[in-house]
mmCIF file of the C-alpha atoms, coordinates in Angstrom:
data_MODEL
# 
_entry.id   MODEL 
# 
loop_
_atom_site.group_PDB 
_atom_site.id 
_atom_site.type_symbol 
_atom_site.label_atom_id 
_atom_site.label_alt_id 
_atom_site.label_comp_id 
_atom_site.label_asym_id 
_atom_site.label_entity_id 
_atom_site.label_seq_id 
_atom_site.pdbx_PDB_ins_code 
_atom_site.Cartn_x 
_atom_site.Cartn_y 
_atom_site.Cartn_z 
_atom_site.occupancy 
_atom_site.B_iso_or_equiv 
_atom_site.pdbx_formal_charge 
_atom_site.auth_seq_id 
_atom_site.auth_comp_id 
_atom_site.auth_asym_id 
_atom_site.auth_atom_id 
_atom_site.pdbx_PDB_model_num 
ATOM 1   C CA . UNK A 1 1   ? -14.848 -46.584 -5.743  1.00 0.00 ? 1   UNK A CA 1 
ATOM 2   C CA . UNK A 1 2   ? -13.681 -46.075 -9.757  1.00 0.00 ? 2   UNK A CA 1 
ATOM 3   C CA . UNK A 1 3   ? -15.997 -46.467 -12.014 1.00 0.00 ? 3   UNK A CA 1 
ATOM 4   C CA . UNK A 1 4   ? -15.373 -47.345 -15.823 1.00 0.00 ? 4   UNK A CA 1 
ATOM 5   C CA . UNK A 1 5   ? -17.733 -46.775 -18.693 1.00 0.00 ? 5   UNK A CA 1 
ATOM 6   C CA . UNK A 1 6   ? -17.135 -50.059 -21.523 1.00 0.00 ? 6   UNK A CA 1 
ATOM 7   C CA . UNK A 1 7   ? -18.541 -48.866 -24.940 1.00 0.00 ? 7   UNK A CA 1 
ATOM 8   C CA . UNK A 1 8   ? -21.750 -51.595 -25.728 1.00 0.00 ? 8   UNK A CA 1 
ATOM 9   C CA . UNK A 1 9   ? -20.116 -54.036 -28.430 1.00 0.00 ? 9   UNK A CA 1 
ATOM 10  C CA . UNK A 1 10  ? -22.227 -53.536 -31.806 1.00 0.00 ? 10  UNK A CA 1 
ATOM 11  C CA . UNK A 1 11  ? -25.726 -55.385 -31.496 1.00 0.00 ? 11  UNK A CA 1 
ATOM 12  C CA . UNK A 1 12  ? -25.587 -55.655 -27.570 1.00 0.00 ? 12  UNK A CA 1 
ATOM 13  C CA . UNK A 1 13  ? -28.625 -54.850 -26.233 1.00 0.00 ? 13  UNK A CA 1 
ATOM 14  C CA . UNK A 1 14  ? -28.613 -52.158 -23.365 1.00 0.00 ? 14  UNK A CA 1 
ATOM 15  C CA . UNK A 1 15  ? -29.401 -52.439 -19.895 1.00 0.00 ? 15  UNK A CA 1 
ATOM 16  C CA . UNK A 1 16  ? -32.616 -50.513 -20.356 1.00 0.00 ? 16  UNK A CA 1 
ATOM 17  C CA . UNK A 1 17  ? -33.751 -52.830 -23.366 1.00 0.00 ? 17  UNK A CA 1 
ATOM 18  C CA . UNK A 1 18  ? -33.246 -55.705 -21.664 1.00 0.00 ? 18  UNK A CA 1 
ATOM 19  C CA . UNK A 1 19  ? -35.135 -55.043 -18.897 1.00 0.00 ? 19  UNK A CA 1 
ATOM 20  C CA . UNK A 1 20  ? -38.222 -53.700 -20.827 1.00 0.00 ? 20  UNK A CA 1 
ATOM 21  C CA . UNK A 1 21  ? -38.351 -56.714 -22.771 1.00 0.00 ? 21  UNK A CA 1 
ATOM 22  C CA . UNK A 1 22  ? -38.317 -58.671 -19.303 1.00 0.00 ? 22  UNK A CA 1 
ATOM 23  C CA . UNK A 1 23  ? -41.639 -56.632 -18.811 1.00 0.00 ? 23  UNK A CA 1 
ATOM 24  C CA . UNK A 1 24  ? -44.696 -58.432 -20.807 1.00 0.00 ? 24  UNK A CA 1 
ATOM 25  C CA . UNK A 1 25  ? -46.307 -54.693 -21.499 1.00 0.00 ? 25  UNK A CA 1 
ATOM 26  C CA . UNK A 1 26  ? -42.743 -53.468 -22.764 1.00 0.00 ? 26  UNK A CA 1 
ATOM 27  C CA . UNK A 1 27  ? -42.018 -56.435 -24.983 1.00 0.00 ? 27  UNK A CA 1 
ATOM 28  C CA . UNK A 1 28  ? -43.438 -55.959 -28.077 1.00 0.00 ? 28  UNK A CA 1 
ATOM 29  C CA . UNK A 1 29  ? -42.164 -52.248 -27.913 1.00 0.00 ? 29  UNK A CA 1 
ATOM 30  C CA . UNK A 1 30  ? -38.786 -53.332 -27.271 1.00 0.00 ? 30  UNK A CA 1 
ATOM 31  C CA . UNK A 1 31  ? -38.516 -55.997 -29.518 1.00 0.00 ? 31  UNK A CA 1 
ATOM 32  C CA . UNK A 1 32  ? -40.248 -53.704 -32.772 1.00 0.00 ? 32  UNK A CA 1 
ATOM 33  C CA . UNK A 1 33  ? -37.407 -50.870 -32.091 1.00 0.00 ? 33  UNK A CA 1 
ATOM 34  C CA . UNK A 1 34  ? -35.084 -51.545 -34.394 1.00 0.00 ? 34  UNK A CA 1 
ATOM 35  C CA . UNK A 1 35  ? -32.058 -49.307 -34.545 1.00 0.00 ? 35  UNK A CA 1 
ATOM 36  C CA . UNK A 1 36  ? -30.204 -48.428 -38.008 1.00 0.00 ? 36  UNK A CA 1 
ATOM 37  C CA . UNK A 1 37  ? -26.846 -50.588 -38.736 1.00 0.00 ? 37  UNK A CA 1 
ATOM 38  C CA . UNK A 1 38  ? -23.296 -48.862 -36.871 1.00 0.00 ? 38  UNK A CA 1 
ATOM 39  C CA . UNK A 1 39  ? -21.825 -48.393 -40.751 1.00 0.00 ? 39  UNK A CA 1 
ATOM 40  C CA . UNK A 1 40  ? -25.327 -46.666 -41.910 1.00 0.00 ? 40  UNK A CA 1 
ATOM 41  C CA . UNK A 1 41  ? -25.345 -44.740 -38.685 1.00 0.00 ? 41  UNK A CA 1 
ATOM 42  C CA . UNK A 1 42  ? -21.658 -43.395 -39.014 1.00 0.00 ? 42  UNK A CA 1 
ATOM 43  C CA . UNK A 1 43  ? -21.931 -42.627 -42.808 1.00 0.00 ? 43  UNK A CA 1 
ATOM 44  C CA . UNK A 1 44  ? -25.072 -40.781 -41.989 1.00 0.00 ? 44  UNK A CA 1 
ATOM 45  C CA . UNK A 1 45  ? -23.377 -38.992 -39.410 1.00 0.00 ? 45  UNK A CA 1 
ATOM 46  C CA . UNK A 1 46  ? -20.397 -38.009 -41.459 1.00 0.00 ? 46  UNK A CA 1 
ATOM 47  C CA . UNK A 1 47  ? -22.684 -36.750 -43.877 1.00 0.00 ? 47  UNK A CA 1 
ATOM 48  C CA . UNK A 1 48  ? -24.747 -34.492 -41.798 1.00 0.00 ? 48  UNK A CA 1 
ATOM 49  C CA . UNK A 1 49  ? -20.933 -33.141 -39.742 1.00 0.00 ? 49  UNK A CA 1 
ATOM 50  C CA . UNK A 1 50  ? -19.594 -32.484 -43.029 1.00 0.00 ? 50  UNK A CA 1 
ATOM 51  C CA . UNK A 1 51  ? -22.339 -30.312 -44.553 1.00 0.00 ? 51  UNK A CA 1 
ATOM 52  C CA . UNK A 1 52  ? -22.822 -28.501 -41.183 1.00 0.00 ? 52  UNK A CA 1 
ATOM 53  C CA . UNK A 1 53  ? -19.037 -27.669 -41.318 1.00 0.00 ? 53  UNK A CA 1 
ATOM 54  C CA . UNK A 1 54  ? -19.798 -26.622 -44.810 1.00 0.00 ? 54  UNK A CA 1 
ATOM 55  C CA . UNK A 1 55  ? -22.357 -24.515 -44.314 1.00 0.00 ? 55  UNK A CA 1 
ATOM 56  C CA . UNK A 1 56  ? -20.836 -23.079 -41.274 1.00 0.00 ? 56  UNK A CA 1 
ATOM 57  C CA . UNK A 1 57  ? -17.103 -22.366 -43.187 1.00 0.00 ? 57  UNK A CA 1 
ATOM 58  C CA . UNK A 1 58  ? -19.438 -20.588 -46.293 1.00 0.00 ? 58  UNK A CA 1 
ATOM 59  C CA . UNK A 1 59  ? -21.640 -18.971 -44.018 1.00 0.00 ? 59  UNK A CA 1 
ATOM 60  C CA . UNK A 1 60  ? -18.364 -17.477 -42.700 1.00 0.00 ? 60  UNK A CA 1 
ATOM 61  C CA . UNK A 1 61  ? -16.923 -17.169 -45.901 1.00 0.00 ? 61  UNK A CA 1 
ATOM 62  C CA . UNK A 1 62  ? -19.942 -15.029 -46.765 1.00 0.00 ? 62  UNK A CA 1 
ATOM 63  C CA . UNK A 1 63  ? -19.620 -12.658 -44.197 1.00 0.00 ? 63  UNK A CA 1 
ATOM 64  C CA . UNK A 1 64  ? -16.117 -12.142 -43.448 1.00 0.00 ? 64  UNK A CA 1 
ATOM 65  C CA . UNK A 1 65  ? -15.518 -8.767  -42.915 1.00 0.00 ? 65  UNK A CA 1 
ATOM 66  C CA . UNK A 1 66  ? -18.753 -9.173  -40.249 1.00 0.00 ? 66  UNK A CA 1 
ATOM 67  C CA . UNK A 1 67  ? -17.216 -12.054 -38.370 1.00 0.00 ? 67  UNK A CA 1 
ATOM 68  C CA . UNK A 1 68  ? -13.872 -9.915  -38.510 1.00 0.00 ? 68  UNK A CA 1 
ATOM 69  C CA . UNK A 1 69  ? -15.304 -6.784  -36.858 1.00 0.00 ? 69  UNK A CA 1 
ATOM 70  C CA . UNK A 1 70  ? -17.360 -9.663  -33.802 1.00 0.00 ? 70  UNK A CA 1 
ATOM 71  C CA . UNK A 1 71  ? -13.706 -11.177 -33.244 1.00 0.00 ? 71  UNK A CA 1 
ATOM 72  C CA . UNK A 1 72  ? -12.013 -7.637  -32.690 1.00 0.00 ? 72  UNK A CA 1 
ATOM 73  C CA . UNK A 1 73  ? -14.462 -6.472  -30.498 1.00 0.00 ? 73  UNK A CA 1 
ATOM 74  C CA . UNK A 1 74  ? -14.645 -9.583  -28.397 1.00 0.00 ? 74  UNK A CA 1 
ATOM 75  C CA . UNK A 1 75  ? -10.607 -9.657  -28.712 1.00 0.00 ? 75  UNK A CA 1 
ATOM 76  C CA . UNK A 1 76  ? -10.818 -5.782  -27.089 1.00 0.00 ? 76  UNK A CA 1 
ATOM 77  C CA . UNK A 1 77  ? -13.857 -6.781  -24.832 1.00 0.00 ? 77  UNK A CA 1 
ATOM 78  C CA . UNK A 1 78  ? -11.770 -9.393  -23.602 1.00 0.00 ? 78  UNK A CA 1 
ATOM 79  C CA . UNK A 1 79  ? -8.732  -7.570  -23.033 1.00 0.00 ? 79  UNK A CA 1 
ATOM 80  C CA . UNK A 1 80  ? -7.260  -6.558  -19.715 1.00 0.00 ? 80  UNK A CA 1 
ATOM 81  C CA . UNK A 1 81  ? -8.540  -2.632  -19.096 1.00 0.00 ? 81  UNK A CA 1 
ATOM 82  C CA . UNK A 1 82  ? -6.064  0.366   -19.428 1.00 0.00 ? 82  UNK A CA 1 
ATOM 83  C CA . UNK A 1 83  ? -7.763  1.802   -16.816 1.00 0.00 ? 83  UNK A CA 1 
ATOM 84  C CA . UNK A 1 84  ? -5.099  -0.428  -14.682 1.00 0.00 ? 84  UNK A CA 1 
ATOM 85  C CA . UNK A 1 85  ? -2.247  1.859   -16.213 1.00 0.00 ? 85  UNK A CA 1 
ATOM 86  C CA . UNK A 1 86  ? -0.858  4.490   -13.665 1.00 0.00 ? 86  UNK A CA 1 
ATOM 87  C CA . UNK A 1 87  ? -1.616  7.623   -15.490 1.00 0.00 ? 87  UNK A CA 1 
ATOM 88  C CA . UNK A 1 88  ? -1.408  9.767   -12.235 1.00 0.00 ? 88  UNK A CA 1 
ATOM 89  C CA . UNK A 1 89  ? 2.254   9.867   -11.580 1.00 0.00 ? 89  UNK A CA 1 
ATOM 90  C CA . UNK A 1 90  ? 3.421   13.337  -10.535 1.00 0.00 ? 90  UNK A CA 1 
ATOM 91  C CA . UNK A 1 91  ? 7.070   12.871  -11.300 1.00 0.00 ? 91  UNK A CA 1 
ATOM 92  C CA . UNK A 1 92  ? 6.092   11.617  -14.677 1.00 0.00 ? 92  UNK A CA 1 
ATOM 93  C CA . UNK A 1 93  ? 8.471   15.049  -15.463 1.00 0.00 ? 93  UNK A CA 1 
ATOM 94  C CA . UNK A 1 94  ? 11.036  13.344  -14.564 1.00 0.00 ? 94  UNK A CA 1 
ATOM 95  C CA . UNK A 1 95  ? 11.559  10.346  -16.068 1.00 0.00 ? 95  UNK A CA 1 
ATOM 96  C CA . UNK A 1 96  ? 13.113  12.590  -19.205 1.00 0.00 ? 96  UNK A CA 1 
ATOM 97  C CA . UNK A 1 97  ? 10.897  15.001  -19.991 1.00 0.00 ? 97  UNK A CA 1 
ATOM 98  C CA . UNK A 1 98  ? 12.587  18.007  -18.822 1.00 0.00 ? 98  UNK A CA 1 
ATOM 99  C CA . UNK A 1 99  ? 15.631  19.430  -17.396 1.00 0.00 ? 99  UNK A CA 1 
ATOM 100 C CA . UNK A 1 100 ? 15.614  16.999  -14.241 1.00 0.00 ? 100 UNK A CA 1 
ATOM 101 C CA . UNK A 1 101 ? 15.913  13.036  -14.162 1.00 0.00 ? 101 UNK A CA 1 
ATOM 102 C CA . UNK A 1 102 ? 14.688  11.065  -10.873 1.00 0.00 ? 102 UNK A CA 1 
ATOM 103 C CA . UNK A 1 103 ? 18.203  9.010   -9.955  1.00 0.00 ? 103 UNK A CA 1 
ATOM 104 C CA . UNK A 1 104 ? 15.625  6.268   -9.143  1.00 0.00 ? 104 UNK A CA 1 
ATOM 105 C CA . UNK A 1 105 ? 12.940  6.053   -11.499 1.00 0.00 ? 105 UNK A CA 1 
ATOM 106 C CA . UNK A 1 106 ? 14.403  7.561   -15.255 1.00 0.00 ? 106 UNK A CA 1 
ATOM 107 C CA . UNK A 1 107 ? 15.349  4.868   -17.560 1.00 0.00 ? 107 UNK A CA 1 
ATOM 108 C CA . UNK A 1 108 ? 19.551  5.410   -18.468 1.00 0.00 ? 108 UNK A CA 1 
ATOM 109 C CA . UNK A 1 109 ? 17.728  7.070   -22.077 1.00 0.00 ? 109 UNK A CA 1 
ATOM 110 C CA . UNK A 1 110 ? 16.760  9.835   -19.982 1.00 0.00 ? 110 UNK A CA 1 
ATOM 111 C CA . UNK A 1 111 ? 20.562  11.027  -19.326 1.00 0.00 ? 111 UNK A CA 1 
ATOM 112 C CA . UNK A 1 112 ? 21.865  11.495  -23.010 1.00 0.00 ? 112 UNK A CA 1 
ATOM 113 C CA . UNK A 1 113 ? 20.172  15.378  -22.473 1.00 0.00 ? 113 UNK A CA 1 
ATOM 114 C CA . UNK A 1 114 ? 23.521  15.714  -20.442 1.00 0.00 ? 114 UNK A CA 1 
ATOM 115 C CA . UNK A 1 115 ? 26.885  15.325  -22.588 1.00 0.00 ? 115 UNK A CA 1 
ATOM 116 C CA . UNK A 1 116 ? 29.124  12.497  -21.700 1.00 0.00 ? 116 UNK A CA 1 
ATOM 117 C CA . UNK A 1 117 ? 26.370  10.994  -19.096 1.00 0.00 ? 117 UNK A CA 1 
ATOM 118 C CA . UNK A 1 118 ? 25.608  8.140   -21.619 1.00 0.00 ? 118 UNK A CA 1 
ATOM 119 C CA . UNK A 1 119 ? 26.107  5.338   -21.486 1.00 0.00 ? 119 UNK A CA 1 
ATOM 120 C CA . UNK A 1 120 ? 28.475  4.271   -18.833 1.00 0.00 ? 120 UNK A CA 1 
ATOM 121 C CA . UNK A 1 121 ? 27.185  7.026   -16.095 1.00 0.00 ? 121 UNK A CA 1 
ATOM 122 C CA . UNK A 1 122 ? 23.788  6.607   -16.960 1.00 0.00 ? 122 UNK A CA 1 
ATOM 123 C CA . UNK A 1 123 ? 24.638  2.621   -16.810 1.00 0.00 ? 123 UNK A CA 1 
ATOM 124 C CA . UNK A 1 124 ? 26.033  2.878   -13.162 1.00 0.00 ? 124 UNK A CA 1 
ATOM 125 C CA . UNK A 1 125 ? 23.429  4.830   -11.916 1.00 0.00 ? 125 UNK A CA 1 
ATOM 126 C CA . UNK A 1 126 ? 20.581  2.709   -13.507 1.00 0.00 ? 126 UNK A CA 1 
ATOM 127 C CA . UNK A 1 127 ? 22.131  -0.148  -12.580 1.00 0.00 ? 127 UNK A CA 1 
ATOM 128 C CA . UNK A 1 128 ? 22.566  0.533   -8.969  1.00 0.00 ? 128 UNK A CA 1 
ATOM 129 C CA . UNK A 1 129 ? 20.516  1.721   -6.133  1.00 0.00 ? 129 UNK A CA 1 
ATOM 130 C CA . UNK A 1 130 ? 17.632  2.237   -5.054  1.00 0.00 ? 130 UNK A CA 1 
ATOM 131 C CA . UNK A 1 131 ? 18.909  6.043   -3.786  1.00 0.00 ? 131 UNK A CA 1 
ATOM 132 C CA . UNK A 1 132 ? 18.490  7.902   -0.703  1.00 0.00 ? 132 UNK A CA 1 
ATOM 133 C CA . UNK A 1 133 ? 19.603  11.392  -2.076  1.00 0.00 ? 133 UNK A CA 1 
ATOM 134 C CA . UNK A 1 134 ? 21.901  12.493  -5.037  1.00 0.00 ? 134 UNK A CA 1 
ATOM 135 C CA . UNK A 1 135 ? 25.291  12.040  -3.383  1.00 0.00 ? 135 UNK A CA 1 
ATOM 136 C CA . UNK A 1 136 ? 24.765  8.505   -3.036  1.00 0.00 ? 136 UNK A CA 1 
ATOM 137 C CA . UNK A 1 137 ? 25.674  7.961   -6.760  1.00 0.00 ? 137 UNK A CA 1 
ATOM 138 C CA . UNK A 1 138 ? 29.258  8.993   -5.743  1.00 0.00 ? 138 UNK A CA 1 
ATOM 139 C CA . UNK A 1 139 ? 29.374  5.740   -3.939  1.00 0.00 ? 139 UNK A CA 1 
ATOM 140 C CA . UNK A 1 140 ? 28.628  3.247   -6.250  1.00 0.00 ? 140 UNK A CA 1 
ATOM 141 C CA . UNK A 1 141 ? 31.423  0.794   -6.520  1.00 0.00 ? 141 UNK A CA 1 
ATOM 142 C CA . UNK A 1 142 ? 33.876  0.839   -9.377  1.00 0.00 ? 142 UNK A CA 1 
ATOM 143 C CA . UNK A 1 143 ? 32.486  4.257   -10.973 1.00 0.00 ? 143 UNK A CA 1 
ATOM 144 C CA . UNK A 1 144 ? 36.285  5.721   -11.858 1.00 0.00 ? 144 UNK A CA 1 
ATOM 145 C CA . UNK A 1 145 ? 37.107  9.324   -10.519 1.00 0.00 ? 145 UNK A CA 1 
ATOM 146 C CA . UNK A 1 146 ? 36.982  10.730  -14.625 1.00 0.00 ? 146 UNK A CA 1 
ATOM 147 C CA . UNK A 1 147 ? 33.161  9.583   -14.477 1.00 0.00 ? 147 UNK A CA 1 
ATOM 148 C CA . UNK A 1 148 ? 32.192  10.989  -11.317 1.00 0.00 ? 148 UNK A CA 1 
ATOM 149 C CA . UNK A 1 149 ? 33.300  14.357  -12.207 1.00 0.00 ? 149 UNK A CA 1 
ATOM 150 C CA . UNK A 1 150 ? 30.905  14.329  -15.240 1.00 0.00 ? 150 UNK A CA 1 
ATOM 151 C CA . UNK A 1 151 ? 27.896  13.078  -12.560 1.00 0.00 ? 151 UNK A CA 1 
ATOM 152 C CA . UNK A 1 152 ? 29.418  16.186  -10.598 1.00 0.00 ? 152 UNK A CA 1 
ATOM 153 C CA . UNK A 1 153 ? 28.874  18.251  -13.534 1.00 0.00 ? 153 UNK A CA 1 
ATOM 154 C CA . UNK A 1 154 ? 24.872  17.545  -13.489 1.00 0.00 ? 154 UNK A CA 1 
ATOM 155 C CA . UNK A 1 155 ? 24.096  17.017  -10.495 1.00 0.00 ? 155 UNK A CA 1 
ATOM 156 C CA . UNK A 1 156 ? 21.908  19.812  -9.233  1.00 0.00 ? 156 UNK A CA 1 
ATOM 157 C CA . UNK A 1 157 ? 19.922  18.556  -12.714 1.00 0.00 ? 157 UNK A CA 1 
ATOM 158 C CA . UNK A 1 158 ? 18.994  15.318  -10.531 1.00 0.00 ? 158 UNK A CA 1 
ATOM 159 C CA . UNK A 1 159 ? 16.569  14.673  -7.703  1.00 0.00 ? 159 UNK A CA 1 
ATOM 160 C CA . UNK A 1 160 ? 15.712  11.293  -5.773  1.00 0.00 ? 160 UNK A CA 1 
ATOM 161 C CA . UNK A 1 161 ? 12.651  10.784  -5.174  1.00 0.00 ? 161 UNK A CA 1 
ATOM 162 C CA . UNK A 1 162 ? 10.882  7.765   -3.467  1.00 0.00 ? 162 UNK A CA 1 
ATOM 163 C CA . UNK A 1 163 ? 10.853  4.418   -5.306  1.00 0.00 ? 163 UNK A CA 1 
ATOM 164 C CA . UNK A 1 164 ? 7.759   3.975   -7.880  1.00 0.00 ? 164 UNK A CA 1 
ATOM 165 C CA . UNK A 1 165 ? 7.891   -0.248  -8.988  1.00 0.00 ? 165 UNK A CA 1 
ATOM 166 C CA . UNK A 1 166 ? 6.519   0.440   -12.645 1.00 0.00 ? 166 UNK A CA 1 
ATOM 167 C CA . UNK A 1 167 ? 9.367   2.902   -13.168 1.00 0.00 ? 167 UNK A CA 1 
ATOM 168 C CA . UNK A 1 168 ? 11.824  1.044   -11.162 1.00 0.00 ? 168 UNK A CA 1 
ATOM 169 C CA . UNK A 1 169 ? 12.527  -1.937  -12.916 1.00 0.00 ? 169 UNK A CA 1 
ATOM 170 C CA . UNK A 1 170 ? 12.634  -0.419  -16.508 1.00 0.00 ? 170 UNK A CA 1 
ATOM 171 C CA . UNK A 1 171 ? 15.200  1.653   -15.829 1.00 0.00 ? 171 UNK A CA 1 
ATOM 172 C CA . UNK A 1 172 ? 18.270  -0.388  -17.490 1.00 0.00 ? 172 UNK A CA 1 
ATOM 173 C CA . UNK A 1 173 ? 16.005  -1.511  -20.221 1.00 0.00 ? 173 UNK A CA 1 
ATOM 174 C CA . UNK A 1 174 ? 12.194  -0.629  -21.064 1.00 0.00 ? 174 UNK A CA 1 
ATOM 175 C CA . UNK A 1 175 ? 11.905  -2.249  -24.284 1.00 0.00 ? 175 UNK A CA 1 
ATOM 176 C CA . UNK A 1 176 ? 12.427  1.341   -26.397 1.00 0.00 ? 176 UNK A CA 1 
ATOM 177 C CA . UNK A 1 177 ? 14.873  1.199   -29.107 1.00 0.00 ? 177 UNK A CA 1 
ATOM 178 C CA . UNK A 1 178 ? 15.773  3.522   -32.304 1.00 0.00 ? 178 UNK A CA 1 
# 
């Protein structure tokens, strides 16, 4: 069943006080409670919301660098943990930090180490795959002959290695520019 709540119409008597004053021992205390005026109410109200907001904004005002250092540590208490971060990959190596790049895994930034590589080699081979060993990158369509002769060039500098997802899809573009 719905249920609606209707806002008592100003000096309405509630349920409550109407049914006291139906009770003889209730009467007299329901007919001396006499409640303040709606416009007296409200102003009195506004008055006491507007000097708590007051005192609340100087309060703050007062003590800002305080309230500052309480919202950055609940910001950083409240933010998701790094301890979710893979920190423990093995072939971390090579993603670009040495001699090697992972055909699967190194973003195409990883390949200017090797002259002419970048960017259209590096392109195709980011672009494509996953890989099941080196030579696959000789098959990727529309590579011209010119371009796989510089892959030729490097390619005992690459190894394939399994597929890692957090490596995987940043390899075209992982959001690290000059």
């Amino acid at each position: 069943p719905a249920a609606a709540y209707v806002a008592p119409q100003p000096g309405s008597r509630s349920v409550v006080e109407r049914r006291a004053a139906a009770i003889p021992e209730f009467a007299d205390f329901a007919a001396a409670e006499e409640f303040a005026p709606e416009s007296q109410a409200s102003v009195f109200g506004l008055a006491a919301a507007s000097l708590g907001v007051g005192a609340v904004i100087g309060w703050l005002n007062a003590r800002r660098q305080q309230v500052a250092s309480v919202a950055g540590a609940a910001a950083l208490a409240m933010a998701p943990a790094a301890g979710l971060a893979i920190v423990d990959y093995d072939a971390v190596k090579y993603l670009g930090g040495s001699d090697k790049v992972d055909i699967n895994n190194a973003n195409v930034q990883a390949y200017r180490q090797f002259p002419g590589m970048y960017p259209t080699a590096a392109g195709a081979i980011g672009s494509h795959g996953p890989y099941k060993s080196v030579q696959d990158i000789y098959s990727i369509p529309g590579v011209p002959d010119n371009v796989k002769a510089i892959m030729k060039k490097y390619e005992a500098q690459f190894v394939c290695l399994p597929v890692n997802e957090a490596y995987f899809i940043d390899r075209i573009n992982n959001g690290m520019y000059r």
